[in-house]
C-alpha positions as CSV (number, residue, x, y, z in Angstrom):
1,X,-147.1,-96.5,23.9
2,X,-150.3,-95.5,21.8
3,X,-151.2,-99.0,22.2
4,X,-152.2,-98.9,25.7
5,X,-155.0,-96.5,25.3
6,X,-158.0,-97.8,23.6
7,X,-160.5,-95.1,22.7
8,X,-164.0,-96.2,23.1
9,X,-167.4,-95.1,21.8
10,X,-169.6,-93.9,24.4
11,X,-172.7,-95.7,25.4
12,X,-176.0,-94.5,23.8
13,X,-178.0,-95.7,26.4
14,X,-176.2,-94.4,29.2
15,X,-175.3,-91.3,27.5
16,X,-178.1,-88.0,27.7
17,X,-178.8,-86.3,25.0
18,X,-179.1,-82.7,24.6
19,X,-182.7,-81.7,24.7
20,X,-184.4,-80.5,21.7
21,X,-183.7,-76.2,21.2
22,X,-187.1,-74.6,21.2
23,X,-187.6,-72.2,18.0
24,X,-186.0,-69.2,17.7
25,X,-188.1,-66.3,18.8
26,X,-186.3,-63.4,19.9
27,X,-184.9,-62.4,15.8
28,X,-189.2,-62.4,14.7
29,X,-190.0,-60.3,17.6
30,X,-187.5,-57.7,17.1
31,X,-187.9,-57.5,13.3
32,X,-191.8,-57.3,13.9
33,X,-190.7,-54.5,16.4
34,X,-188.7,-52.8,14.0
35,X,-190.9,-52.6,11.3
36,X,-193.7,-50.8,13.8
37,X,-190.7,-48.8,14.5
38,X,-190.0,-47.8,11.4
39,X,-194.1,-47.2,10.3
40,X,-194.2,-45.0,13.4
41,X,-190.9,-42.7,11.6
42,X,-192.6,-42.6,8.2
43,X,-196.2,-41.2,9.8
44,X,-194.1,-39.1,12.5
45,X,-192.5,-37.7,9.6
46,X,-195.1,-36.1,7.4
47,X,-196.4,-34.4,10.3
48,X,-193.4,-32.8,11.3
49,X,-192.7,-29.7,9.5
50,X,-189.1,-28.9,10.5
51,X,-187.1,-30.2,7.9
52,X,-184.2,-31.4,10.4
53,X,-187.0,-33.7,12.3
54,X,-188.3,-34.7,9.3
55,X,-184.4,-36.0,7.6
56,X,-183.8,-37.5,11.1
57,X,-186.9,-39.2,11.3
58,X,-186.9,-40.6,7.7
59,X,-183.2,-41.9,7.8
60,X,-184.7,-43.8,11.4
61,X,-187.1,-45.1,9.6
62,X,-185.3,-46.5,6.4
63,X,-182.7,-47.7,8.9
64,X,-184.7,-49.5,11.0
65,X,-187.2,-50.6,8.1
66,X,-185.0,-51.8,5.3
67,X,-181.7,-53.0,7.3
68,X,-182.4,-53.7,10.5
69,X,-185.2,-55.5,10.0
70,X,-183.6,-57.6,7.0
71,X,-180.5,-58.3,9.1
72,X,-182.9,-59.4,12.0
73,X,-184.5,-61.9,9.2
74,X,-181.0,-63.2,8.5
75,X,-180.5,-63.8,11.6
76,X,-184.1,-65.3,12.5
77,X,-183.3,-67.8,9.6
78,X,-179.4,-69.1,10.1
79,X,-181.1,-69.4,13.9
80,X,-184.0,-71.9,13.0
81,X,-181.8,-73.6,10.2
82,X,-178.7,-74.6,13.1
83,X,-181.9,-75.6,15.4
84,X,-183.3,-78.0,12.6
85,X,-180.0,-80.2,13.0
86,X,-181.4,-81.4,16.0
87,X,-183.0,-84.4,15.4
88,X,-185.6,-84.1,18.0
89,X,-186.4,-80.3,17.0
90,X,-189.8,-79.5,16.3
91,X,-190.6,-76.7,14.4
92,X,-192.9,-73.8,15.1
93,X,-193.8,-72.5,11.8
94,X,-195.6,-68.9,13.6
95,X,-192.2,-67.7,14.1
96,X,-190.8,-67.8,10.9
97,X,-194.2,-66.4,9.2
98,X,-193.7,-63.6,11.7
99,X,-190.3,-62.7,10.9
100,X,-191.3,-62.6,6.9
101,X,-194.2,-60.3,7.9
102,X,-191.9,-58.1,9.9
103,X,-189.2,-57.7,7.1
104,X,-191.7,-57.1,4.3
105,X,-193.7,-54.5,6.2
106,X,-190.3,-53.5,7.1
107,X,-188.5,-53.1,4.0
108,X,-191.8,-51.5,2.3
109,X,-191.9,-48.7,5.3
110,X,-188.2,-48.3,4.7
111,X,-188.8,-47.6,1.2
112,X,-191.3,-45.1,1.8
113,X,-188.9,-43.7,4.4
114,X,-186.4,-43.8,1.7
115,X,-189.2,-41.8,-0.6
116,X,-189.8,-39.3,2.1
117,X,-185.9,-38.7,2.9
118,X,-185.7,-38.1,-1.1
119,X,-188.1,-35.5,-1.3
120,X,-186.9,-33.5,1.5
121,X,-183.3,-33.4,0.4
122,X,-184.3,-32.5,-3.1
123,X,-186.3,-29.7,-1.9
């Protein structure tokens, strides 16, 4: 019989909470890492005079620059957003300022990968 079991709320003050999740890093660090990345392909790339090097080198760098390090953003940001639920979470804005500063240096050395991959397949 279904009236024989009596569900019952547990105890808040014998219950533990979950501690607080500490701010994602790991999503600013690697978009940081990819935008260095990607700078390092652009320079590498106009001082490399094989034209091979130079298309494999640019289409790293626009990779890396404009969709790796957006996705790694994304990511940065649906983490933080699920970790603000908590209500004991306290928020470390450096890691979301470094994660902006990583895609946008990101996405512009990805365009000027982008630029650089242009001219060599035009030529």
């Amino acid at each position: 019989m279904s009236s024989d079991y009596l569900p019952t709320a547990p105890d808040p003050l014998t219950t533990a909470r979950t501690p607080a999740p500490s701010p994602p890093r790991l999503g600013a660090i690697a978009a940081a890492s990819c935008a260095v990345l990607s700078i390092v392909a652009g320079v590498a790339a106009t001082t490399v005079v094989t034209s091979g090097a130079v298309v494999v080198l640019t289409s790293t760098g626009y990779v890396l620059g404009a969709i790796v390090c957006t996705i790694l953003w994304s990511v940065q940001r649906a983490k933080e957003q699920s970790a603000r639920r908590h209500p004991d979470f306290r928020p470390r804005p450096l890691w979301s300022q470094v994660a902006v500063v990583g895609m946008l240096v990101g996405l512009a050395a990805g365009a000027f990968s982008a630029f650089l991959l242009a001219t060599e397949l035009a030529k």
